[in-house]
C-alpha positions in Angstrom: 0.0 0.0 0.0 2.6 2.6 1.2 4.6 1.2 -2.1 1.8 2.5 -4.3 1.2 5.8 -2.7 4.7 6.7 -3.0 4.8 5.3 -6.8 1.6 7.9 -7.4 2.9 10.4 -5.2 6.6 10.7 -7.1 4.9 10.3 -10.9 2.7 13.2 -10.1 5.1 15.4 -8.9 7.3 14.5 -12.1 4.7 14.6 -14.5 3.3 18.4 -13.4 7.0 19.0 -13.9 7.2 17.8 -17.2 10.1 15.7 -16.3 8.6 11.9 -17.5 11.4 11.3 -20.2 13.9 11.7 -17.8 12.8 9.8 -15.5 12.1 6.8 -17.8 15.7 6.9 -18.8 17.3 7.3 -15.4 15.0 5.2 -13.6 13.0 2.6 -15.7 14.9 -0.1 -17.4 15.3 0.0 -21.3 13.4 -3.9 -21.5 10.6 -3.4 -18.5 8.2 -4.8 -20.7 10.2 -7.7 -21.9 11.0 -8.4 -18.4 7.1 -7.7 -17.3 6.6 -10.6 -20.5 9.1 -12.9 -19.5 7.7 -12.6 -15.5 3.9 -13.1 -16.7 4.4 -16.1 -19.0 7.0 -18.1 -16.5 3.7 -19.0 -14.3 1.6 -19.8 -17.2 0.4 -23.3 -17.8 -0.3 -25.3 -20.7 -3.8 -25.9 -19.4 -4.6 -22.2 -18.3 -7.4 -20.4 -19.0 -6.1 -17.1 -19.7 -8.4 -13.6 -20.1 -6.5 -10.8 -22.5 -8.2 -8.1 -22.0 -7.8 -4.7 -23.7 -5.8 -7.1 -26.5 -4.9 -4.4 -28.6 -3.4 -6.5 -32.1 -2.7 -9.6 -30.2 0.9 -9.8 -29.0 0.2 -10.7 -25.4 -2.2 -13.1 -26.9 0.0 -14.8 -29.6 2.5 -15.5 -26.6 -0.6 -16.9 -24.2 -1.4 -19.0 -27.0 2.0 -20.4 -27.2 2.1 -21.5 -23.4 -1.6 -22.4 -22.7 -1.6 -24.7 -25.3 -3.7 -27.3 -24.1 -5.8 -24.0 -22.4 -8.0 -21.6 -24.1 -7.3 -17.6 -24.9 -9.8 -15.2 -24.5 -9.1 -11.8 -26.7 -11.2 -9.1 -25.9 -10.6 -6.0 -27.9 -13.3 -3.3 -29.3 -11.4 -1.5 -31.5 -12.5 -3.0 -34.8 -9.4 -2.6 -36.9 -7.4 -4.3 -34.0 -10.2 -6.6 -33.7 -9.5 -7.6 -37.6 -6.4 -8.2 -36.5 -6.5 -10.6 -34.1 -8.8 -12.7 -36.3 -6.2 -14.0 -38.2 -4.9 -15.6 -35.4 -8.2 -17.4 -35.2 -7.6 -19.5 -38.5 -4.7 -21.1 -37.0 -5.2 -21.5 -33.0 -8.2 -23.3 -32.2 -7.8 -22.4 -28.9 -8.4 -18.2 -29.1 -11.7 -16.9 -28.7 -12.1 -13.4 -29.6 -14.4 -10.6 -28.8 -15.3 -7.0 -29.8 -16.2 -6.2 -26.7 -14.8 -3.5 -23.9 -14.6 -4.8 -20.6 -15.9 -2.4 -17.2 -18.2 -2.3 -13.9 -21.9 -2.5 -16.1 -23.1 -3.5 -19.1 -24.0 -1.3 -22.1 -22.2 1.2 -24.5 -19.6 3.2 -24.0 -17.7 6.0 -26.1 -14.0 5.2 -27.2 -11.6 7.8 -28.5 -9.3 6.2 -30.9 -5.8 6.0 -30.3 -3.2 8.8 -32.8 -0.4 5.8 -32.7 0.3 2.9 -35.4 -1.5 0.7 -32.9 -3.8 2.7 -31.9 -2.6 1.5 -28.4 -3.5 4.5 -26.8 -7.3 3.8 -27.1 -9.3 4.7 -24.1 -13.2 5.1 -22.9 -14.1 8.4 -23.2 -16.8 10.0 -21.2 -16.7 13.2 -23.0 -17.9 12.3 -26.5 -16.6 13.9 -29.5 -17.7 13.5 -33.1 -14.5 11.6 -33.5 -15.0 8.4 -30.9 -16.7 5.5 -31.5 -19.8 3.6 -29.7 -18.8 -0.1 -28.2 -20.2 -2.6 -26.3 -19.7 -2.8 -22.9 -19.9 -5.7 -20.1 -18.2 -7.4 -17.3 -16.1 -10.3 -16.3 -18.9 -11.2 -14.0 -21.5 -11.2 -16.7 -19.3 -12.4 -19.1 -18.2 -15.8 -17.1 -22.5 -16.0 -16.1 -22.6 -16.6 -19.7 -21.2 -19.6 -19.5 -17.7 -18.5 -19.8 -15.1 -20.6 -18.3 -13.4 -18.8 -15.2 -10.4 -17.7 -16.1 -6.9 -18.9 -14.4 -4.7 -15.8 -15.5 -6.1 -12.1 -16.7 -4.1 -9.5 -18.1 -5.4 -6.1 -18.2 -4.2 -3.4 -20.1 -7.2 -0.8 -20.7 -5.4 2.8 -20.6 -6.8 4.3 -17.3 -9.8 1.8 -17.0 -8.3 -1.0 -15.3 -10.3 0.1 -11.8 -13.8 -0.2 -13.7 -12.7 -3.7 -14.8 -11.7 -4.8 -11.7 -15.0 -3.5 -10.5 -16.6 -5.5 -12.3 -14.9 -9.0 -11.4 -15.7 -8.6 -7.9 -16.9 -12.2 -8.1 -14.5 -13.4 -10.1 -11.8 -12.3 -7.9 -13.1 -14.4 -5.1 -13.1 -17.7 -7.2 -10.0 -19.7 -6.4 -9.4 -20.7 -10.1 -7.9 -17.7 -10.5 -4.5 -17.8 -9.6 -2.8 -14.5 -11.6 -3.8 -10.8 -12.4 -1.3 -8.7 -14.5 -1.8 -5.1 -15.5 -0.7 -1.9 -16.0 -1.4 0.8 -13.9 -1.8 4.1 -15.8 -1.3 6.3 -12.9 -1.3 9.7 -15.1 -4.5 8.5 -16.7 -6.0 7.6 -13.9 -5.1 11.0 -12.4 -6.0 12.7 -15.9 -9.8 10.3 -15.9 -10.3 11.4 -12.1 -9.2 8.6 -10.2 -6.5 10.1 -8.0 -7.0 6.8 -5.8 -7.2 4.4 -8.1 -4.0 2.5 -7.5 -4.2 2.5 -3.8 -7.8 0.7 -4.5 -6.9 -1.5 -6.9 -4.2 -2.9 -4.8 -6.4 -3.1 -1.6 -8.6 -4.7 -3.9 -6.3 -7.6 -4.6 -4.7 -7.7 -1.1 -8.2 -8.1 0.3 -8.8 -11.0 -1.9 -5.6 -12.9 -1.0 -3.4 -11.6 -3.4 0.5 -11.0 -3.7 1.9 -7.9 -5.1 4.6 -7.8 -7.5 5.5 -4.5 -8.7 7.7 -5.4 -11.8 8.3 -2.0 -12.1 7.0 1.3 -11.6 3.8 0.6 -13.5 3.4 -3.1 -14.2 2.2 -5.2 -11.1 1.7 -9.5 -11.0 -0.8 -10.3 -8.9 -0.4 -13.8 -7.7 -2.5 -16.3 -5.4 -2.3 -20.2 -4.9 -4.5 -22.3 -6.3 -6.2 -24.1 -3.3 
């Protein structure tokens, strides 16, 4: 907890200061995601059920296919370009399941402001709609696995300041003991930016509260990990 309140306290001050590039390359190592990669998939097994939400084009979920391989893969990603993307994936892995669908706290439709880069990585919800966002389906993990969705063993979340609203919305989910790993980033100067100033500290009380240990891979990446009883 006190770990996370520093972390938010230090990126604010050095964001207002406009001083984020140099810390990145004083302070954040050149391969953190690699290393955040390499960290997720050594506790992945062949026979996991593994959630990829906020999927983006599929890397994460091209390397959970290649270690859940007796498992399934569950893309969600409602950008439909990216979305288009993934789908090729589909005619070779008969284990990925794909879905154009956001992930939050309710169910419904949401605006989504398109992300500037290549990747259009930097796609977020927007609650401010402008002419140029587009209208997505929303829903939960809860709903999602009352479905009849499998619960999932691993979840990675990557959803550009949203990541609260998702966890909000696996509330159950989080108290099921199949699930053994949440990953994500935490996008503190989103989360500022989107008014959640207190985001992190609740997202990690969150997890705590439901038996989970905190790995802060580095400043922003966290492994959240729990034994399967």
């Amino acid at each position: 907890m006190y770990q996370t309140a520093f972390f938010q306290k230090i990126r604010s001050l050095i964001r207002r200061a406009g001083l984020n590039k140099l810390f990145s390359n004083l302070f954040i190592r050149k391969d953190y995601e690699a290393y955040f990669v390499r960290s997720l998939l050594s506790i992945i097994n062949e026979r996991d059920i593994i959630y990829d939400v906020g999927a983006n084009r599929g890397f994460y979920t091209k390397l959970f296919l290649s270690k859940a391989v007796n498992g399934k893969v569950f893309a969600f990603e409602p950008i439909p370009s990216n979305y288009e993307s993934i789908k090729k994936l589909k005619l070779t892995e008969g284990n990925l399941n794909i879905f154009t669908l956001a992930l939050g706290s309710s169910r419904g439709k949401v605006s989504m402001s398109i992300g500037s880069d290549d990747l259009k990585a930097t796609s977020h919800i927007n609650t401010d709609k402008t002419d140029d966002d587009i209208e997505v389906e929303i829903d939960t993990i809860d709903n999602f696995i009352l479905d009849n969705n499998p619960t999932p063993n691993v979840i990675k979340i990557d959803v550009e300041g949203y990541e609260l609203e998702v966890l909000n919305g696996m509330k159950n989910t989080l108290t099921d003991k199949s699930l053994k790993v949440v990953a994500l980033e935490i996008h503190f100067e989103l989360l500022e930016k989107f008014g959640y100033r207190k985001a992190p500290l609740q997202i990690i009380d969150m997890l705590k509260t439901n038996n989970f240990k905190i790995k802060w891979v580095d400043p922003s990446h966290i492994i959240a990990t729990r034994d399967i009883k």
